[in-house]
N, C-alpha and C positions, 0 to 999 in steps of 0.2 A: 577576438571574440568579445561578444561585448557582456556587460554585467546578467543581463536577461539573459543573454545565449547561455552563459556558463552556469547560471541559477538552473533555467529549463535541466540543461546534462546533468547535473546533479542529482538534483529531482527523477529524471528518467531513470539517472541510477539505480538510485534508491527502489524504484520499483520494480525496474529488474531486477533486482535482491530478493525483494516480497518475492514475487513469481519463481525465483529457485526456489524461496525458503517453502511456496504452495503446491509445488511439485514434489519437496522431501514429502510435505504432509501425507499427499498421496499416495507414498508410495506407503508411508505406515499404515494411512488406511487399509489398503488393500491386505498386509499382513495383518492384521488386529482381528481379533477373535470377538464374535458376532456382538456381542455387548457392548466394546469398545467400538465399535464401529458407527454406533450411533452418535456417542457422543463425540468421535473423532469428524464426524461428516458435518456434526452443528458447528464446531470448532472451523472447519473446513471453510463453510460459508460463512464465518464471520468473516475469517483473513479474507477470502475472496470478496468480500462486499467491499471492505475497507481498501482493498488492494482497485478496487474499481471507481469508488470515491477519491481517492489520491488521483487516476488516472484522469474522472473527469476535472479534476480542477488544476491539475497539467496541461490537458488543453485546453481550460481558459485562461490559464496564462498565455500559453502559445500565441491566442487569440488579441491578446490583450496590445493596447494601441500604447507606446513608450510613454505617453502622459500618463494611462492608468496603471502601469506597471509598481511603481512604487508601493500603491494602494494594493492591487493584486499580488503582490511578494509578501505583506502583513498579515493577509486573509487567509494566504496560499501557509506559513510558516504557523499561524495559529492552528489551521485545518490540520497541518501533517503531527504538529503534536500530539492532536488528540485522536487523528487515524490510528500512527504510529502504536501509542498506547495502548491502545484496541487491539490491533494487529498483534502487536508484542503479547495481549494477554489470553488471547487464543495459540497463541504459538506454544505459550511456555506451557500448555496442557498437552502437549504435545510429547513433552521429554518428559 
């Protein structure tokens, strides 16, 4: 497997993580008592927007031709920080 291949899996990982961690959310949403439930669904759609940004720029890697890769793994590592962080800080309103 080569560097790209095993970066991309990695990556995919990690967002299948996000997507269990938006499925727990869910499920508190639907228990959470009518107040909570508002601010549990804004919460909701941040992870999910962040969780769909990460997704688009997984497939521009994917996309990505082994010259621009280098460049695209720089972009792709700054982007997930600062998803990551986002995602992480709607999550932790969560618990």
């Amino acid at each position: 497997m080569t560097d790209k291949n095993a970066y991309i899996e990695k990556a995919k990982a990690r967002i299948d993580q996000w997507n269990a961690e938006i499925d727990k959310m869910k499920a508190k949403l639907e228990e959470a008592d009518a107040d909570a439930k508002i601010e549990y669904q804004k919460q909701l759609d941040e992870a999910r927007k962040q969780r769909d940004e990460a997704e688009a720029k997984l497939k521009e890697m994917r996309e990505a031709s082994d010259d621009a890769w280098s460049d695209m793994k720089a972009g792709f590592d700054r982007a997930w920080d600062s998803m990551s962080d986002a995602f992480n800080s709607a999550m932790s309103r969560f618990k």
